[in-house]
Rosetta silent file (secondary structure, phi, psi, omega in degrees, C-alpha in Angstrom):
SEQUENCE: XXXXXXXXXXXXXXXXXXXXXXXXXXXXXXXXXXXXXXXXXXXXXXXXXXXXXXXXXXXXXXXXXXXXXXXXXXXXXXXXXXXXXXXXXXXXXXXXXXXXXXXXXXXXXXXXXXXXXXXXXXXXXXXXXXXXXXXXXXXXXXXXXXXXXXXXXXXXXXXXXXXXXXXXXXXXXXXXXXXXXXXXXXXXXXXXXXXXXXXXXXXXXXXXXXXXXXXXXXXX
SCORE:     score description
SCORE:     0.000 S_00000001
   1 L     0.000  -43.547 -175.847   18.221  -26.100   86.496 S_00000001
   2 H   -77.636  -16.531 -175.434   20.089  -23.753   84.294 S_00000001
   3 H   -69.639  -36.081 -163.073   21.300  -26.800   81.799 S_00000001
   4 H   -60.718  -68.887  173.614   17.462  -27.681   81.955 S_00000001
   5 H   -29.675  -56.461  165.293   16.484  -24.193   80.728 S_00000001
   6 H   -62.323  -18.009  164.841   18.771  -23.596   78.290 S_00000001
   7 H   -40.150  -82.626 -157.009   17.895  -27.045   76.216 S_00000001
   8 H   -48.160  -62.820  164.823   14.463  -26.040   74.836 S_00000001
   9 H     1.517  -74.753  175.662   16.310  -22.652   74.113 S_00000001
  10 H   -80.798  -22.402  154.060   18.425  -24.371   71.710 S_00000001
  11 H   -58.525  -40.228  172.911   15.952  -26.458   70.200 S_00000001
  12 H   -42.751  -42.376 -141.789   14.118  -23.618   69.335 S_00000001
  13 H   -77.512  -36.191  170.253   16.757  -21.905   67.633 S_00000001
  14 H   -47.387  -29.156 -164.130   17.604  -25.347   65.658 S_00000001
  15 H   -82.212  -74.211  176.814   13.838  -25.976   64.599 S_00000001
  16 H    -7.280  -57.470 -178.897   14.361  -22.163   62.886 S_00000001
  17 H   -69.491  -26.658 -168.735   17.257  -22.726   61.379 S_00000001
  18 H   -67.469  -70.764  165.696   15.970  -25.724   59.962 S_00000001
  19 H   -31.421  -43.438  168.608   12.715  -24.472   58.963 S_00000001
  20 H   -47.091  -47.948  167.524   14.454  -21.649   57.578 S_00000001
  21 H   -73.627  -37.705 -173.850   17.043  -23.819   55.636 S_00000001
  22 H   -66.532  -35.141  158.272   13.732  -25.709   53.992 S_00000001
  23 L   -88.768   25.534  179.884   12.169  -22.144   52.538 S_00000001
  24 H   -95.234   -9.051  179.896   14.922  -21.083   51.057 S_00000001
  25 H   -85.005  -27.617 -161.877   14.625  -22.879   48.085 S_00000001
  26 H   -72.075  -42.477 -166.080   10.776  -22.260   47.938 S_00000001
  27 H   -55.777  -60.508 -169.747   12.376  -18.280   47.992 S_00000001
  28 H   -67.078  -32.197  179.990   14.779  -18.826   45.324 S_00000001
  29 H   -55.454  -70.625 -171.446   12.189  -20.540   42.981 S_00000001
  30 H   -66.429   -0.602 -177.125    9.725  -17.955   43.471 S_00000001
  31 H   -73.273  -78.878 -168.023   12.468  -15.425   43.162 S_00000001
  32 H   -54.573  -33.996  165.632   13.363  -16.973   39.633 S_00000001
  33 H   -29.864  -58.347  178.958    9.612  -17.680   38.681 S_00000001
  34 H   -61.142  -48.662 -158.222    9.332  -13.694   38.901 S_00000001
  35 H   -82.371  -25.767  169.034   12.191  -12.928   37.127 S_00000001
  36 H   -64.388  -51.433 -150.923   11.172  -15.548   34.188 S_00000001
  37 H   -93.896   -5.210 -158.227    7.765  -14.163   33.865 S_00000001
  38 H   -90.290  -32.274  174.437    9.261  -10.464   34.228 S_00000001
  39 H   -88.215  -19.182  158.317   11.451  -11.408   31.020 S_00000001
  40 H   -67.036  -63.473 -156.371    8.310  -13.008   29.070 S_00000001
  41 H   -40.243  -40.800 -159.844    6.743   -9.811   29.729 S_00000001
  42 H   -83.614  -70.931 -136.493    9.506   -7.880   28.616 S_00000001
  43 H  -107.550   -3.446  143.928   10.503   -9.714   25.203 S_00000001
  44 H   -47.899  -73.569  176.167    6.453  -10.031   24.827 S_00000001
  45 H   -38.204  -37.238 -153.797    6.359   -6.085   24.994 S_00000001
  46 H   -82.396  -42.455 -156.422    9.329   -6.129   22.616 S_00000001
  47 H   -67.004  -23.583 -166.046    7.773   -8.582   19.862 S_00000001
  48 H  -103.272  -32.060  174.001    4.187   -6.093   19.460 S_00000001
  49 H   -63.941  -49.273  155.555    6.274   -3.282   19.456 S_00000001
  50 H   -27.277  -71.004 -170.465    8.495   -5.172   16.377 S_00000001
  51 H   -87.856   33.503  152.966    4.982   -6.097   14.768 S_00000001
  52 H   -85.248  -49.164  172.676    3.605   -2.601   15.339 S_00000001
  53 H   -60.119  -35.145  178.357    6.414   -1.237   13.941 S_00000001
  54 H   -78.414  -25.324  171.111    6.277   -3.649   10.614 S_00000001
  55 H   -49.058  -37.609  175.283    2.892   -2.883   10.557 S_00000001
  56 H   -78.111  -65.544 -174.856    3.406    0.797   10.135 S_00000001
  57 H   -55.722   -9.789 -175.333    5.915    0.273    7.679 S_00000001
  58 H   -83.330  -57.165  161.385    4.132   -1.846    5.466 S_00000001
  59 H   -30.064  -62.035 -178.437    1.351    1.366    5.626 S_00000001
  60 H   -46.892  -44.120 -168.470    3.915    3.774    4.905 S_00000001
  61 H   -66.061  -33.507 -163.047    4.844    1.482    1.704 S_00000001
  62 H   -99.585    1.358 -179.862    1.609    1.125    0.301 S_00000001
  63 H   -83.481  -30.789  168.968    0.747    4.893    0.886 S_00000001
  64 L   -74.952  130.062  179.000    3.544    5.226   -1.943 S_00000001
  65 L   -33.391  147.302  175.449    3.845    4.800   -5.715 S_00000001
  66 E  -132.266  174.503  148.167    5.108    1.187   -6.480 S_00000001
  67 L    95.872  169.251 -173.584    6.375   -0.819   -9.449 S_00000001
  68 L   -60.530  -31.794  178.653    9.100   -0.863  -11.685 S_00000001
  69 L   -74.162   -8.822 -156.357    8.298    1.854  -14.595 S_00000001
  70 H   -81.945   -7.834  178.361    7.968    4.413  -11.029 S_00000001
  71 H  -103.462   29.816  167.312   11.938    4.746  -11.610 S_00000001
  72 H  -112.606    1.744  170.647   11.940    6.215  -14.928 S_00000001
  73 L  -126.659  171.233 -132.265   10.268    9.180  -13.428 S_00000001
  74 L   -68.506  140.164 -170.227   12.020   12.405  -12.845 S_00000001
  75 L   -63.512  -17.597 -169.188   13.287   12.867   -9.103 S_00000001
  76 L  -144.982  162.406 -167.975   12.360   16.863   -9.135 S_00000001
  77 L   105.780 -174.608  148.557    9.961   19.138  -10.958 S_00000001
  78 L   -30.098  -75.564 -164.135    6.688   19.237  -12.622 S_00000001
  79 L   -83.796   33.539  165.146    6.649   15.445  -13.715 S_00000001
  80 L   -91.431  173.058 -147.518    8.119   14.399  -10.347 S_00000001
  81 H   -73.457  -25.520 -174.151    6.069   12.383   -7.991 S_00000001
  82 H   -44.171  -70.686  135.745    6.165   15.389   -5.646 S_00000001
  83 H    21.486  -67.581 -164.057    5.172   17.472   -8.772 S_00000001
  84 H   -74.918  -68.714 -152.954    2.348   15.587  -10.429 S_00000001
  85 L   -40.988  -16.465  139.276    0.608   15.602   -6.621 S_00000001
  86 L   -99.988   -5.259  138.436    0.096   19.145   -6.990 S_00000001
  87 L   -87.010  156.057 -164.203   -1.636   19.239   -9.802 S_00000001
  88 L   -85.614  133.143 -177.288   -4.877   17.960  -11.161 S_00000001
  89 L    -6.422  -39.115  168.794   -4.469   14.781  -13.546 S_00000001
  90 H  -100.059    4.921  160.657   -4.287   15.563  -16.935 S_00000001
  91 H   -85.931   -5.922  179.734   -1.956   18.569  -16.436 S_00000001
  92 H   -65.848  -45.915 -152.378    0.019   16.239  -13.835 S_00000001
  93 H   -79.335  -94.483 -168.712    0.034   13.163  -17.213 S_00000001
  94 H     1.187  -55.694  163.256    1.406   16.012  -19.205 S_00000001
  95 L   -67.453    2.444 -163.502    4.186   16.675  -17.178 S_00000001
  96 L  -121.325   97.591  173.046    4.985   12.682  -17.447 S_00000001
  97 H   -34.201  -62.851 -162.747    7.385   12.059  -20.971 S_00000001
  98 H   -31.660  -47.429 -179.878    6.059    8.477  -20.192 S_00000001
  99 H  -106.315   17.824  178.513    2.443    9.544  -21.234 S_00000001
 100 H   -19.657  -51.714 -160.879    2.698   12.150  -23.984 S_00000001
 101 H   -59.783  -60.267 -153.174    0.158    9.707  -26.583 S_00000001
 102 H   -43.909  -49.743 -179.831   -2.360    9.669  -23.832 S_00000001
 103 H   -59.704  -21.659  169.478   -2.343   13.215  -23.088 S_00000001
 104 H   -82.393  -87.825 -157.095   -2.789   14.143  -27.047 S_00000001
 105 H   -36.823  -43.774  149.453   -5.891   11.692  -26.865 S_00000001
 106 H    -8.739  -73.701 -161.580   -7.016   13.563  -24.196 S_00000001
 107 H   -80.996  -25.319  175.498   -6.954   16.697  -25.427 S_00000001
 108 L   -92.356   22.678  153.068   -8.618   15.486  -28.878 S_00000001
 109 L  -107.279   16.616  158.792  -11.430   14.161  -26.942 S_00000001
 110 L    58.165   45.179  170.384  -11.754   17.486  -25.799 S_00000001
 111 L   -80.440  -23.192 -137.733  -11.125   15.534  -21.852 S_00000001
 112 H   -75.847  -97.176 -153.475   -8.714   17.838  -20.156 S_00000001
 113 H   -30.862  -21.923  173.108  -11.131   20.061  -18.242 S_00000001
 114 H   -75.186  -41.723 -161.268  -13.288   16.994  -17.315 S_00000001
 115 H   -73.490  -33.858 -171.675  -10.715   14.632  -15.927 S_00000001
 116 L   -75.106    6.443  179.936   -9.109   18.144  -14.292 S_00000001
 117 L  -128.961   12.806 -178.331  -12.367   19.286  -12.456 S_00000001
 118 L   -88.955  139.739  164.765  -13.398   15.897  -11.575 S_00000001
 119 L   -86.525  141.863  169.841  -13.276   14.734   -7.451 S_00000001
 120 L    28.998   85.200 -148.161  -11.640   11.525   -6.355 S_00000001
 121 E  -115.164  171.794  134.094  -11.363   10.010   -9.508 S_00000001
 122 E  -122.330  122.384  145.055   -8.809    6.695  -10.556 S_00000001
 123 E   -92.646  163.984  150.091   -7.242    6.613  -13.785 S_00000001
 124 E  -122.362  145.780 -146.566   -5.367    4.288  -15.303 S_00000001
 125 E  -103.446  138.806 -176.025   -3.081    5.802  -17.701 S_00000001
 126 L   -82.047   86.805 -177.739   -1.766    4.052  -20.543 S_00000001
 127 L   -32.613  138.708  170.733    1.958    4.402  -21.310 S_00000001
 128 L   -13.557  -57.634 -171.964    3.631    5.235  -24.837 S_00000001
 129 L   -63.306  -29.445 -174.589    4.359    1.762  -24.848 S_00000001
 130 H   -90.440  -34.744  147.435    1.058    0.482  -24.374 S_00000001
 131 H   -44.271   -1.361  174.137   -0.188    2.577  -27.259 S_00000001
 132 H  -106.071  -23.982  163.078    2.247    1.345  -29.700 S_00000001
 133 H   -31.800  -74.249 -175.265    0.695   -2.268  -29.002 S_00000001
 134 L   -61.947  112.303  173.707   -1.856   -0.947  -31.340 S_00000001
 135 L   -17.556  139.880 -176.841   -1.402   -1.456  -34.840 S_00000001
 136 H   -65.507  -13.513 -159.528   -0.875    2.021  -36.326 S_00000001
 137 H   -93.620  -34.497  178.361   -3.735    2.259  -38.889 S_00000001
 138 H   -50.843  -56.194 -172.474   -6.283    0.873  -35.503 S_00000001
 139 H   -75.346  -56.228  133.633   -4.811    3.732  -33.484 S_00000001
 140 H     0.408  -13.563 -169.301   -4.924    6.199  -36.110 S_00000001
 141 H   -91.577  -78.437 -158.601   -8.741    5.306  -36.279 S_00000001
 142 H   -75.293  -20.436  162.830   -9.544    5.832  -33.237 S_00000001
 143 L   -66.462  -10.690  159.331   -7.701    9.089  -32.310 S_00000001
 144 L  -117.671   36.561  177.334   -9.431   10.651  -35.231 S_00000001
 145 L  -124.238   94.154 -177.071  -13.071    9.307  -33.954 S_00000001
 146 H   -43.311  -55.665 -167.891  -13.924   11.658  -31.296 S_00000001
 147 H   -51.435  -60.842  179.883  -17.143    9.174  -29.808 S_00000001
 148 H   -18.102  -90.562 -176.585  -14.765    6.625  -29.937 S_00000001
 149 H   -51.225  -36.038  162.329  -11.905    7.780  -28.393 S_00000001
 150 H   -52.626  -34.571 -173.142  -14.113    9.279  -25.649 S_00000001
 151 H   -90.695  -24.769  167.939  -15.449    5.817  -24.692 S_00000001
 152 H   -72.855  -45.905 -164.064  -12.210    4.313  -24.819 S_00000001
 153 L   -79.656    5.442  166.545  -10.318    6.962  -22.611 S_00000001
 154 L  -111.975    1.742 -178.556  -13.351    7.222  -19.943 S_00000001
 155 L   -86.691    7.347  171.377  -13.841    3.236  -19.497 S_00000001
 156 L   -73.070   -4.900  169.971   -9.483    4.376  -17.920 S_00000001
 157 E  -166.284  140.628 -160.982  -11.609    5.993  -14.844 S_00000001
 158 E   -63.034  144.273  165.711  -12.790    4.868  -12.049 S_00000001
 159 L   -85.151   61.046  136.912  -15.429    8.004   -9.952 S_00000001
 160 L   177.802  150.761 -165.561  -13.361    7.000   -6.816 S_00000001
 161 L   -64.776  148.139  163.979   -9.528    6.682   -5.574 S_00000001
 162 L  -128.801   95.149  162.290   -8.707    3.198   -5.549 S_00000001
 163 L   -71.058  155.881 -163.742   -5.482    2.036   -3.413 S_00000001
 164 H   -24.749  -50.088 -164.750   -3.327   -0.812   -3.495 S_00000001
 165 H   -90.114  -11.770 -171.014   -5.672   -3.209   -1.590 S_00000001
 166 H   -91.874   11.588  165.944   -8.590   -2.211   -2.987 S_00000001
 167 L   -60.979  -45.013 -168.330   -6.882   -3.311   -6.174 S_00000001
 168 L   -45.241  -47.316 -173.913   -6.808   -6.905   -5.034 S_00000001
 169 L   177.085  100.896 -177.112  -10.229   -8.524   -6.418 S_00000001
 170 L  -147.183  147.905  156.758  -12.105   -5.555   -7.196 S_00000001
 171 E  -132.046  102.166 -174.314  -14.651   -5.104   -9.842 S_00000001
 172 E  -127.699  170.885 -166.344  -16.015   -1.247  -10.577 S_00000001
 173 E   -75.672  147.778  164.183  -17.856    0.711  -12.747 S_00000001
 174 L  -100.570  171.358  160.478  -16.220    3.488  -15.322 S_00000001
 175 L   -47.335  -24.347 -168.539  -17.218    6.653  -16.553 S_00000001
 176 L   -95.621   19.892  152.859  -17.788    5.205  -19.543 S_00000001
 177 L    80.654   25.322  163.049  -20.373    3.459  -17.766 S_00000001
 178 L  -118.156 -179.739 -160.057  -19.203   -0.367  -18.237 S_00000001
 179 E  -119.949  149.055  167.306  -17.125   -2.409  -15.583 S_00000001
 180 E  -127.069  167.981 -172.318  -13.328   -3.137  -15.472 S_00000001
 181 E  -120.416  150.333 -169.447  -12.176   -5.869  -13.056 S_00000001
 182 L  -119.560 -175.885 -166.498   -8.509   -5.463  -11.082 S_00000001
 183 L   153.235  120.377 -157.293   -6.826   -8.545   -9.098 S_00000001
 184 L   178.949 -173.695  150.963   -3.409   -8.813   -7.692 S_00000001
 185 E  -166.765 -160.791  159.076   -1.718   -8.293   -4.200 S_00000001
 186 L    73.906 -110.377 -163.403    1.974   -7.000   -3.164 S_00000001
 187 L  -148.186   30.184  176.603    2.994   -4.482   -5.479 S_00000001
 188 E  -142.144  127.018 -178.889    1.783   -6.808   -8.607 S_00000001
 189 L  -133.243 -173.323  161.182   -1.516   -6.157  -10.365 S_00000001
 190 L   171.013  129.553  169.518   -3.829   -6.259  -13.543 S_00000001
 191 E   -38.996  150.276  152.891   -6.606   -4.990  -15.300 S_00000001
 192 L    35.657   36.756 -179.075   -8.837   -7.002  -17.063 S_00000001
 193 L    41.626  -15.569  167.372   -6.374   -9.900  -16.534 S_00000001
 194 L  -128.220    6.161  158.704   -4.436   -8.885  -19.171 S_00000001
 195 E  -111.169  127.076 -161.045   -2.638   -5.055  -18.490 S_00000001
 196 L  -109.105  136.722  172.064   -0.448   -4.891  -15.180 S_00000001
 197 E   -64.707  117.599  173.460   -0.043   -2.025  -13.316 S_00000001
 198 E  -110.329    2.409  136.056    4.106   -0.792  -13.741 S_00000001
 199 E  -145.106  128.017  167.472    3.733    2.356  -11.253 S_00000001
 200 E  -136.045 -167.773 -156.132    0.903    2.637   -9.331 S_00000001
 201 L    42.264   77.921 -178.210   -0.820    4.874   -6.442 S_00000001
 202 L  -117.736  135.187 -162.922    0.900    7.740   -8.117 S_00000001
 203 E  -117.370  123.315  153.183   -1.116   11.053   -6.461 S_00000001
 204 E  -120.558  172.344 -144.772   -2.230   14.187   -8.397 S_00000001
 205 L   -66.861  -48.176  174.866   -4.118   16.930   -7.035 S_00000001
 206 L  -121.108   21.905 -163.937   -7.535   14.947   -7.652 S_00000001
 207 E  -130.051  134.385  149.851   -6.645   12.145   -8.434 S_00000001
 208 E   -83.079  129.203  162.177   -5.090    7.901   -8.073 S_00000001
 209 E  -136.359  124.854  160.529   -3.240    7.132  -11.004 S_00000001
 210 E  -124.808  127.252  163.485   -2.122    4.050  -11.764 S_00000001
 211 E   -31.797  103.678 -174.257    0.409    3.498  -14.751 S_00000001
 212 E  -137.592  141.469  171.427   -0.701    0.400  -16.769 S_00000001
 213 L   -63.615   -3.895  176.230    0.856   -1.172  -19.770 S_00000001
 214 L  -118.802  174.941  152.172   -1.928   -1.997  -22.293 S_00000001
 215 L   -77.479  125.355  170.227   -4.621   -0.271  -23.403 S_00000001
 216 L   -84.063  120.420  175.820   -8.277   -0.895  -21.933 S_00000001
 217 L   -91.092  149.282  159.192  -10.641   -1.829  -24.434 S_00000001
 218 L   -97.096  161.276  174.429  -14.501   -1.785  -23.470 S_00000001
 219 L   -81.635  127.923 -151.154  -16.652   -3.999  -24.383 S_00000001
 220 L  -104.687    0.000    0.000  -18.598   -2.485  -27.348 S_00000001
C-alpha cells in the first residue's frame, strides 16, 4: 500500500519537472525579446535626440552671419558683428571699412535718416569691391545724380528682414518700387542671378544685411 501511494507522488513531481524543463526556453526567449525591444527603444530614444540636437544646431547656424567676406570683419567694436547689431543700418555700414563707397552714396542721396528710422528692413549692401566693377566715369555719374543714385541705392532694400531660407527662391519688391529675385540654399546665394551674397544675415539694430558683391541695377 505504501509503494502504491507513493508512485503517483512521483509522477507528479516528474510531469513538473518536465513541464517546467519545456517553459524554460519559452522564459528565456521572452526574457531576451524584452531586452531586444528595451534596447530598440533605447538607441531609438538616442537617434531623435541626435536629430534634435542637429536640428538645433543647424538653427543656431543659420541664425548667424555666413560666408566668406564675414572674416574680414573686426572681432570687437563698433564695426564688429556684435557692434553693427546695436545700431541702426547706415550708422552700423559706416562702422564697416568694407562699405565706406556705399555709405558716401548714402549720405549724398541724402538716405541716412531714412534707411536709420526705417522698421524691419533688408539691405543688401554693396562692397568697395563691387563698386569698383563700375567703370569710373559710370560711377562718377551716378554719385553726382541725386534721382539716380536714389533709385539705385533703394532698389538694395527689401521693407522686410529676409533670412537665409527665405533667400532660397524668393522674389520681392524694393523701395524703389521694382522687384529683385534671390535663389540659393546652404550658405551660397545670389541676387538677380548674377551678385552672390559673401556675408550674409549680418544684424543691425533695424535691420538684415546681407553683404553682396555687385552692384544692383534696376531695371530703368
Amino acid at each position: 500500500m505504501s509503494a502504491m501511494s507513493t508512485y503517483p507522488s512521483r509522477l507528479r513531481r516528474t510531469a513538473v519537472a518536465v513541464a517546467a524543463a519545456a517553459m524554460l526556453p519559452i522564459a528565456l526567449t521572452a526574457c531576451s525579446d524584452s531586452g531586444d525591444k528595451d534596447t530598440k527603444a533605447a538607441d531609438s530614444a538616442a537617434g531623435a535626440k541626435e536629430s534634435e540636437s542637429s536640428a538645433s544646431d543647424d538653427a543656431m547656424t543659420m541664425d548667424e552671419p555666413f560666408g566668406p567676406a564675414c572674416s574680414s570683419v573686426p572681432k570687437s567694436g563698433a564695426g564688429s558683428f556684435d557692434g553693427m547689431a546695436k545700431d541702426p543700418v547706415a550708422t552700423a555700414a559706416s562702422n564697416n571699412p568694407e562699405l565706406s563707397t556705399l555709405v558716401t552714396a548714402v549720405k549724398k542721396a541724402g538716405l541716412v535718416d531714412t534707411l536709420n528710422n526705417a522698421k524691419n528692413i533688408t539691405v543688401f549692401a554693396p562692397t568697395n569691391d563691387a563698386f569698383a566693377k563700375i567703370p569710373k566715369a559710370d560711377l562718377d555719374k551716378v554719385l553726382n545724380d541725386k534721382a539716380m543714385l536714389t533709385k539705385v541705392l533703394t532698389y538694395h532694400v527689401v521693407g522686410q528682414k529676409l533670412a537665409p531660407q527665405d533667400l532660397e527662391n524668393g522674389s520681392y519688391e524694393t523701395l524703389e518700387k521694382s522687384k529683385l529675385t534671390t535663389a540659393g540654399s546652404g550658405e551660397e546665394y545670389k541676387v538677380n542671378d548674377t551678385s552672390k551674397v559673401v556675408c550674409g544675415n549680418v544684424p543691425t539694430a533695424n535691420a538684415t544685411v546681407h553683404v553682396v558683391d555687385t552692384v544692383l541695377m534696376p531695371k530703368s
